[in-house]
N, C-alpha and C positions, 0 to 999 in steps of 0.2 A: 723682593719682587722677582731677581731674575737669578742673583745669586750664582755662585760655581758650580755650575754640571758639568758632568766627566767630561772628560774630552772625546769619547766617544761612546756613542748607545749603539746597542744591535740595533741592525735592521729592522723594523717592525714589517709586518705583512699587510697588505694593505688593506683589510680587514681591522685590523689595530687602529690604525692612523684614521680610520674614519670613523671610531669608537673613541679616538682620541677629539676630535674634531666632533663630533653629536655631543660627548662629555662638556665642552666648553660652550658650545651653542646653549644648552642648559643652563651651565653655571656660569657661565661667563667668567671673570677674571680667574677665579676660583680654580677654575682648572689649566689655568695656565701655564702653570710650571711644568706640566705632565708635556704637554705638545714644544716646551721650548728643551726641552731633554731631547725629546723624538726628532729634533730636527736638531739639536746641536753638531750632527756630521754636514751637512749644509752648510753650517757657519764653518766651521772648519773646513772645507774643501772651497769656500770663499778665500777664506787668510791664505790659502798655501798655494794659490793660484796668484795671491797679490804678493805674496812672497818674492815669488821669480824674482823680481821686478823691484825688490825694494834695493837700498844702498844696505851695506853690511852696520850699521851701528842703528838700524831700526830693529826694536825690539819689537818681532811676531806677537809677544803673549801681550803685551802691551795695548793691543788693538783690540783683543780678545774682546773686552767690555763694548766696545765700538759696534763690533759683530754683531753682541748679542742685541744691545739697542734695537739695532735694525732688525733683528729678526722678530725683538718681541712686538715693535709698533707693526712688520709685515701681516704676524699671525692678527692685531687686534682690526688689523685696517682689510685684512685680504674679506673677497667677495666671492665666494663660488659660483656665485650664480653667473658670472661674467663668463664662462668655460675657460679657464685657466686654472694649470695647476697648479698647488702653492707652490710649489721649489723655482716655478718660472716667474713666478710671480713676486718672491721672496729673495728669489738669486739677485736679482741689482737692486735691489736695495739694502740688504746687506753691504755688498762691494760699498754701494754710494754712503752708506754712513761709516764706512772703513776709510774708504778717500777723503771723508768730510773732517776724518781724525787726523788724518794726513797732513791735512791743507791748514788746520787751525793748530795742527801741533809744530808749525813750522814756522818761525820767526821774519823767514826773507819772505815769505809766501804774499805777503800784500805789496810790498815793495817790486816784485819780480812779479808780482802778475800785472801791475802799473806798465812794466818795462815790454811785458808781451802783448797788453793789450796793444800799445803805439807797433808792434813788429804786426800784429794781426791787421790792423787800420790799413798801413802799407802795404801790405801784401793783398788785401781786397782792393785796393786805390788803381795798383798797380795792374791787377786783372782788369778791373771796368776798363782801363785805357790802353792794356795793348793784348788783352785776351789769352797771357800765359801769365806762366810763375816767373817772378822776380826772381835773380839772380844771389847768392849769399850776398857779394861783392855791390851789388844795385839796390838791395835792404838796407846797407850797411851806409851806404852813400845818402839813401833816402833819411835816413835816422840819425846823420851827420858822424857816425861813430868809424873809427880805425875799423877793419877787416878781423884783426885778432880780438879786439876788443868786442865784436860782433860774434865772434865764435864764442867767447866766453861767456857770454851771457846766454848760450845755446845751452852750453853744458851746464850752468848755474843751475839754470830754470827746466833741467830733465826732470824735475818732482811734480812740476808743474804744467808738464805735456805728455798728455797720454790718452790713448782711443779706448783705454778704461776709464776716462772720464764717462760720465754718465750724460747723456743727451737728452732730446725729445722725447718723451715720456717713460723716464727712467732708466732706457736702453741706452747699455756703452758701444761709442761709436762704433768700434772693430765689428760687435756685434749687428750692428747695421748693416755695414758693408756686407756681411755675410747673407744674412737671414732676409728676404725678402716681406716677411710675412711680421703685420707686427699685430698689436690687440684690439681684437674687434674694431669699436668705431676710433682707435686713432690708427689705423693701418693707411689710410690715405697721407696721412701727414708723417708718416717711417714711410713711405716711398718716396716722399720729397725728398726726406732726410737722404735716404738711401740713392736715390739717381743721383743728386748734387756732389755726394760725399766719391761716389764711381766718376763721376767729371774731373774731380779734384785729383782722385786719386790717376788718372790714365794723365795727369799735365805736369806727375812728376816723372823723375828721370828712371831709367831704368834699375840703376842702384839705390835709389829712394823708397821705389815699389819692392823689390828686394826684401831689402832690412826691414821694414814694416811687414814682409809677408813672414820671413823667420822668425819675428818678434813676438809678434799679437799668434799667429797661425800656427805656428812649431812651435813658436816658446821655448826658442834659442835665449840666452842670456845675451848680452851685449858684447862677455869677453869673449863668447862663443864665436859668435856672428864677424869680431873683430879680426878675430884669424882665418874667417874666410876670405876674407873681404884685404887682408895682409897690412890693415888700419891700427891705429891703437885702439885703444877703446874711448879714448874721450872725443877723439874724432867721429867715431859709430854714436856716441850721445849726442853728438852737436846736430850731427846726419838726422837720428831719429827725431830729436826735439824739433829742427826747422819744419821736417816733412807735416808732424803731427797740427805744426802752429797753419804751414798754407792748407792744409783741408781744413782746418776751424775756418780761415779767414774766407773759404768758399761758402760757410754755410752762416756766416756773419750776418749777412744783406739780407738773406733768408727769413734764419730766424732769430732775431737779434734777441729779444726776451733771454731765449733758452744757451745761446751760446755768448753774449757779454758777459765778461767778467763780473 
């Protein structure tokens, strides 16, 4: 069905691509291999984007199959008529069936996300009743855990905290923050997304917004960021994982569906 294509195709012109796309409309499955070649650089500039960001004993090509997944259900599921184009349309969902390899290929991942939904609980409990962020040290307290035993579970569970999570209609939150504009009739509810997630974001601390701006916006590495910052690096992981876990627990109450575990 989807099989090994190169790892990269030329360019096509966009005159091609919609020869490739009328071809499938016709034949439907039939010509499907043709259009998942044509966009196999789209899956590939997916993986090496989630690359950055992965630990060193994750294997890139490993995911490849993940990729293509996603991209073959984007081309069978995508809608032109909706005015979107496929690479925007096809870009997170890809990521999101990369992440969903992620997440299932990872052993602690239901155990540690048990551990952060109670951190995310706390930290929304704690906003309703005094209208900022909880403290590492007053998480730690609330969740009856030692301080270092509270950091450690920060760094444990960095696989499992990321604004490339995928959110409210398939868009990853960093991308929220950024883009105001989301797809036709759900753009009212990516502005929800999007003011809450700017609330959330302006009640962290100044080095919080920082390290989440090098991170997701530069696409600093961690050991990068660490040496700015004169930290180790598992310190900068423990930093990014809490930041990532209080903007989820701001858009909790919200929209629970989309962002419970």
């Amino acid at each position: 069905m989807i099989g090994h294509a190169p790892a990269q195709s030329a360019v096509l012109a966009a005159g091609s691509y919609e020869a490739l796309w009328s071809a499938f409309r016709r034949n439907g499955r039939d010509a499907i291999d043709a259009l998942i070649e044509a966009y196999m650089p789209l899956a590939h500039r997916v993986l090496e984007r989630i690359s950055i960001r992965l630990p060193s004993h994750v294997a890139v090509d490993d995911l490849l199959q993940a990729a293509l997944v996603g991209l073959y259900k984007a081309v069978l599921d995508f809608d032109s008529d909706r005015g979107v184009p496929f690479e925007g349309y096809a870009y997170p969902r890809i990521r999101g069936a990369v992440l969903d390899e992620l997440r299932s290929s990872d052993p602690l991942s239901r155990s540690k996300r048990k551990q952060m939904d109670r951190v995310e609980l706390v930290i929304a409990e704690w906003m309703k009743e005094y209208g900022e962020m909880p403290s590492e040290a007053e998480i730690a307290a609330e969740l009856n855990m030692e301080l270092e035993d509270f950091n450690q579970l920060m760094e444990e569970a960095k696989p499992l905290c990321s604004l490339d999570a995928v959110g409210v209609n398939m868009v990853p939150l960093h991308e929220t923050i950024a883009d105001p504009n989301g797809v036709s009739e759900e753009r009212a509810q990516q502005h929800d997304v999007q003011r809450l997630l700017r609330v959330g974001f302006s009640k962290l601390d100044q080095r919080e917004q920082k390290i989440l701006y090098l991170y997701y916006f530069e696409e600093l590495r961690l050991s990068e960021i660490a040496r700015l910052f004169d930290l180790t690096e598992a310190r900068i992981s423990q930093i990014h994982a809490l930041s990532v876990v209080r903007l989820r627990a701001v858009l909790l109450d919200h929209f629970p569906a989309e962002f419970a575990a």
